[in-house]
C-alpha positions as CSV (number, residue, x, y, z in Angstrom):
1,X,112.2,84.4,114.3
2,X,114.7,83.0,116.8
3,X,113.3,79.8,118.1
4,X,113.7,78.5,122.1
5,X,114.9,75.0,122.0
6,X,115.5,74.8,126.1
7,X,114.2,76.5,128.7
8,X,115.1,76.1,132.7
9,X,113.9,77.7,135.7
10,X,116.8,78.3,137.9
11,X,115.5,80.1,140.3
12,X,111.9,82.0,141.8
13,X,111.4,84.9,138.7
14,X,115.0,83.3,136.7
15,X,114.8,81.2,133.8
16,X,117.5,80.5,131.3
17,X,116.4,79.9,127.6
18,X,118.6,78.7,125.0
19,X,117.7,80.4,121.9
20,X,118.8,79.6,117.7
21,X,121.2,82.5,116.9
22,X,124.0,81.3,114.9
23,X,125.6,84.1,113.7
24,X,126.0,85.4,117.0
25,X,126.5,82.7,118.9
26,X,129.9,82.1,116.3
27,X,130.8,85.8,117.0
28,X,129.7,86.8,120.6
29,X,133.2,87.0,123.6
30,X,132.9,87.4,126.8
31,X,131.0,90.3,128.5
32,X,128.6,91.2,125.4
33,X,125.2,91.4,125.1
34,X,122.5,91.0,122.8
35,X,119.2,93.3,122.5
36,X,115.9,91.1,122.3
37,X,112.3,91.9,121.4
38,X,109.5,88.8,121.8
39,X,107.2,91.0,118.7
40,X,106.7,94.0,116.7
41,X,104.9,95.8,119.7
42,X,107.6,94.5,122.3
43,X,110.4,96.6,124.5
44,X,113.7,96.1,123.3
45,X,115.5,94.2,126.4
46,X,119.1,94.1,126.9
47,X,120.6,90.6,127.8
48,X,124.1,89.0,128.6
49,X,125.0,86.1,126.6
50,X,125.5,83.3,129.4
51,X,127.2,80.9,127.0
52,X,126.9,79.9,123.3
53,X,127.1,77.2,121.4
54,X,128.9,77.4,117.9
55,X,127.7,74.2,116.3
56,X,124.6,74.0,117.1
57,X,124.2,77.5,116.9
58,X,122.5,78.6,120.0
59,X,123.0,81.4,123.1
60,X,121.8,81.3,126.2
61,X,120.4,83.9,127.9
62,X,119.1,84.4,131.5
63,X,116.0,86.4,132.4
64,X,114.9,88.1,135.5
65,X,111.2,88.5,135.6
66,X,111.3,92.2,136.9
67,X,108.6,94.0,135.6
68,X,106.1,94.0,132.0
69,X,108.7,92.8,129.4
70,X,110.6,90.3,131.1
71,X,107.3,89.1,132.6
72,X,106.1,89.0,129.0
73,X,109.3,86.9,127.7
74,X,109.5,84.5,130.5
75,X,106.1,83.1,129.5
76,X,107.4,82.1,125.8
77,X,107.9,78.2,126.0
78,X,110.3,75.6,124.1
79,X,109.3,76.1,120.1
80,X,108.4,79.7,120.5
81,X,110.5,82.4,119.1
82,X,111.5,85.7,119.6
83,X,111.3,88.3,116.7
84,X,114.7,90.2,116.9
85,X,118.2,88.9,118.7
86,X,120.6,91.6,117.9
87,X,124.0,91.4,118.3
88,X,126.8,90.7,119.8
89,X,126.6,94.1,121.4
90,X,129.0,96.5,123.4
91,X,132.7,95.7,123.9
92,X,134.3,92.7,125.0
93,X,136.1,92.2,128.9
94,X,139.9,92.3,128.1
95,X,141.3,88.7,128.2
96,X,144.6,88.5,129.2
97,X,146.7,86.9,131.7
98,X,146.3,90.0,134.3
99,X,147.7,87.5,137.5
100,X,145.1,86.8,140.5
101,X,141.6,87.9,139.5
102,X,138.6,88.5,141.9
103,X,135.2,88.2,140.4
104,X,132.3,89.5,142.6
105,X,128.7,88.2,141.0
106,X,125.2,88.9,143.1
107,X,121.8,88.2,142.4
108,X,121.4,87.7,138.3
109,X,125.0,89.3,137.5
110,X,126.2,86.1,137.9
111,X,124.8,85.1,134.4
112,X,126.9,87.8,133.6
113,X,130.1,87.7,135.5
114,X,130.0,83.6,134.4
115,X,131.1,84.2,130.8
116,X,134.2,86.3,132.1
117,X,135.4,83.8,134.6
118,X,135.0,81.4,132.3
119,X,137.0,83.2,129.5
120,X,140.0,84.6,132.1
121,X,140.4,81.1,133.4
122,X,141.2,80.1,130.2
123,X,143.5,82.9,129.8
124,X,145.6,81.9,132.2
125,X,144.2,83.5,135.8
126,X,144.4,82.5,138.8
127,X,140.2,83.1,139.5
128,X,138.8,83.5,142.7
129,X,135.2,83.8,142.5
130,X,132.6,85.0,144.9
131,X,128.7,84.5,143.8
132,X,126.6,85.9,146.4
133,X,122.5,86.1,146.6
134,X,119.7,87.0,149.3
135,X,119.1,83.6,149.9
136,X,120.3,80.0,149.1
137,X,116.9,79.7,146.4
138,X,118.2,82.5,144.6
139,X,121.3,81.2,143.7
140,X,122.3,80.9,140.3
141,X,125.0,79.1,138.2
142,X,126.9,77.5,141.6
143,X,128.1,74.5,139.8
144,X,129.0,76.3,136.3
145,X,131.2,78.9,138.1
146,X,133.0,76.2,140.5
147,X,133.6,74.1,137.2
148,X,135.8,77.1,135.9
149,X,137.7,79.2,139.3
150,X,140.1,78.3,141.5
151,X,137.6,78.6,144.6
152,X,134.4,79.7,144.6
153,X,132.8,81.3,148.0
154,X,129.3,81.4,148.2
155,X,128.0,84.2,150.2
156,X,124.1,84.5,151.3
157,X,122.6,87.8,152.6
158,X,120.2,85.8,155.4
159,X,123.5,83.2,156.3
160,X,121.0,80.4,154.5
161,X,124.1,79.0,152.6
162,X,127.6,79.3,152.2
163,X,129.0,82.5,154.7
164,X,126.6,84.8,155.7
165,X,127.1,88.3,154.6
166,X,127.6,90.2,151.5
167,X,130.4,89.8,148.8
168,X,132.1,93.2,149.5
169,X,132.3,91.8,152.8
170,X,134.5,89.1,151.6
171,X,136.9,90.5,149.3
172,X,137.6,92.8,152.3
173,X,138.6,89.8,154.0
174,X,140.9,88.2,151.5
175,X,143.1,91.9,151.4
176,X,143.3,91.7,155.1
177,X,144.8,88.3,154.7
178,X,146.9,89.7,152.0
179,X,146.3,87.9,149.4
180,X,147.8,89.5,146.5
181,X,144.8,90.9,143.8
182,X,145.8,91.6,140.2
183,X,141.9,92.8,139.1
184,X,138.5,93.0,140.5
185,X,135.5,92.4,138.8
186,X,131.7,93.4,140.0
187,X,128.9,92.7,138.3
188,X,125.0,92.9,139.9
189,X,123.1,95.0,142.3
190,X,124.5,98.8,141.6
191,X,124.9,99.2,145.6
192,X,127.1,96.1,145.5
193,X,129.2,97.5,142.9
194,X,129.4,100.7,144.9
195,X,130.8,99.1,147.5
196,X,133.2,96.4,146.4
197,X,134.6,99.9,144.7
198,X,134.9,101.8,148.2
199,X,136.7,98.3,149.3
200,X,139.3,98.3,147.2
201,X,139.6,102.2,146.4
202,X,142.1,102.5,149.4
203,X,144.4,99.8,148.2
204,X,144.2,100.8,144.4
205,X,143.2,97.4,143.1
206,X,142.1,97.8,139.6
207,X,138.7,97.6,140.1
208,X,136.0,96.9,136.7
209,X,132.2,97.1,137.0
210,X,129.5,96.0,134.2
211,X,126.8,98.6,134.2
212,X,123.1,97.4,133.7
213,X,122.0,100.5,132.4
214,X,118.3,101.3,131.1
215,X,119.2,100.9,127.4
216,X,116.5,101.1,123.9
217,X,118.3,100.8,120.6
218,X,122.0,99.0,122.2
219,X,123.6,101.2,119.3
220,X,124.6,104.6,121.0
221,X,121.7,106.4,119.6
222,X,119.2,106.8,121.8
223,X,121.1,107.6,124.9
224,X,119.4,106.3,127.8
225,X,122.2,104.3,128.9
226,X,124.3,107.5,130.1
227,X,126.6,107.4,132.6
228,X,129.0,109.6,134.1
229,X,132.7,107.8,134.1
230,X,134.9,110.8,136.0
231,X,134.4,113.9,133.9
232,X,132.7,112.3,130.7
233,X,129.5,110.8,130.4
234,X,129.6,107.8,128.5
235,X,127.4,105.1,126.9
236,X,127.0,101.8,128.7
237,X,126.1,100.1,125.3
238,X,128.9,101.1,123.1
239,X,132.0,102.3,125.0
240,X,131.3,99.8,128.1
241,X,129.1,98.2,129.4
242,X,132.3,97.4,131.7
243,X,133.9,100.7,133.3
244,X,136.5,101.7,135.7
245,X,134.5,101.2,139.0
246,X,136.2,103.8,140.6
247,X,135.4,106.4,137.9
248,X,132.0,105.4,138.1
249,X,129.1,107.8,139.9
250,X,126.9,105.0,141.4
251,X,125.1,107.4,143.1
252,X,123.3,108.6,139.5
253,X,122.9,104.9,138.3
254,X,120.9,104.0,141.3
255,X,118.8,107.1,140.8
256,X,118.1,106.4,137.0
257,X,116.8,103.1,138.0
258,X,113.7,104.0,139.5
259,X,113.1,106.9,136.7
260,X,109.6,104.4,135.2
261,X,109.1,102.7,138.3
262,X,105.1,104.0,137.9
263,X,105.2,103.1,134.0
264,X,106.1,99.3,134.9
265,X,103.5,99.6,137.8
266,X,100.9,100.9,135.7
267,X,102.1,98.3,133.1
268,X,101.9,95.6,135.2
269,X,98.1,96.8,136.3
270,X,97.3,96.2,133.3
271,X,98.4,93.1,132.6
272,X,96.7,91.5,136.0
273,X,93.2,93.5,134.7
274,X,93.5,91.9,131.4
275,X,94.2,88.4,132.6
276,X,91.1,88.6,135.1
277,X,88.7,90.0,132.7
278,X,90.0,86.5,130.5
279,X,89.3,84.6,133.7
280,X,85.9,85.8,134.4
């Protein structure tokens, strides 16, 4: 069992637990993952590592409550533990001194686009980051990410905090004032990938985006976390989950998305059933 020593609500539906998982909190970089599952008849969720902690042995990890599982795991509380953490899992950002970096996090990608600002301001990068949600209650990890760019914008879809408008919206703005852009990076909502990508397509900024495919096993066997990078398909969990964004066909990930949308409904039915019938 991996035990839950803290656990904090960041957000409506977000919650950040650290969990006991030494040997992967000495091994895990920047931009891997692990694969959790709370017991034997559990899904097997994909995660980002948020951070780690070497010495005492912990990871954090940031969940969304989304549908059953994550509505399952967000219930466990400090002492609990969850049966499997495997990992580290996929392959790690490329740290190097690349110049002026833009990093592009909405909604929960920030938890994963924190790590990798973190690690490429340490390698030297000039960071600009942009962390954009629907509304100021949904941001996440403002104070972490200021602590470790050069500027940080805040962007809000509803203009409730920071400038209103979308994060593609932004980075269009800094070209026009031509600011000089080594990388991109875009982590969260596919349709925000998709178009950060179509921004800077035209000016042939390298552009990287971190896929949250549907993934089971993490290990390349099961293949549910295809996707098409130009003419090969690929597997988010073992040759990514970061890709060329302007390889990648968005279109198909955003389709792929809704492919159990009535399991995780009919799942979810049955969860509110059970807990009235407890009730009554």
């Amino acid at each position: 069992m991996y035990k839950i020593v803290k656990k904090e609500i960041l957000a409506p539906n977000i919650t950040r637990f650290s969990v006991e998982a030494p040997e992967v909190a000495r091994s895990r970089k920047p931009g891997q993952f692990v694969v959790i599952r709370a017991d034997e008849t559990s899904e097997r969720v994909p995660l980002t590592i948020v951070d780690s902690d070497p010495e005492k042995g912990t990871i954090d990890l940031i969940i969304q409550q989304a549908g059953f599982s994550t509505t399952c795991l967000v219930c466990f509380e400090v002492g609990d533990g969850f049966l499997d953490v495997l990992g580290p899992l996929g392959r790690p950002t490329d740290m190097e001194k690349f110049g002026t970096v833009v990093c592009v996090g909405g909604g929960v990608g920030t938890a994963v686009l924190y790590p990798i600002v973190k690690g490429l301001k340490e390698s030297g990068n000039e960071v600009i980051t942009i962390n954009g949600a629907r509304n100021k209650e949904l941001l996440i990890l403002e104070e972490e990410l200021g602590a470790v760019s050069d500027e940080l914008i805040i962007t809000t879809d509803d203009g409730s905090y920071g400038i209103k408008g979308f994060g593609s919206t932004v980075l269009q703005g800094l070209i026009d004032d031509k600011k000089k852009i080594d990388l991109v990076v875009a982590i969260g909502p596919t349709m925000m990938m998709k178009a950060v990508a179509e921004v800077t397509r035209p000016y042939k900024i390298h552009t990287i985006a971190s896929l949250n495919a549907i993934m089971i096993d993490g290990t390349g066997m099961c293949g549910g976390c295809r996707v098409t990078v130009g003419d090969e398909v690929k597997f988010a969990c073992v040759d990514g989950p970061e890709f060329d964004a302007h390889l990648v066909d968005f279109d198909e990930q955003i389709a792929k998305h809704h492919y159990y949308d009535n399991e995780q409904k009919c799942q979810m039915d049955e969860m509110i059933d059970k807990a009235v019938e407890e009730r009554a």
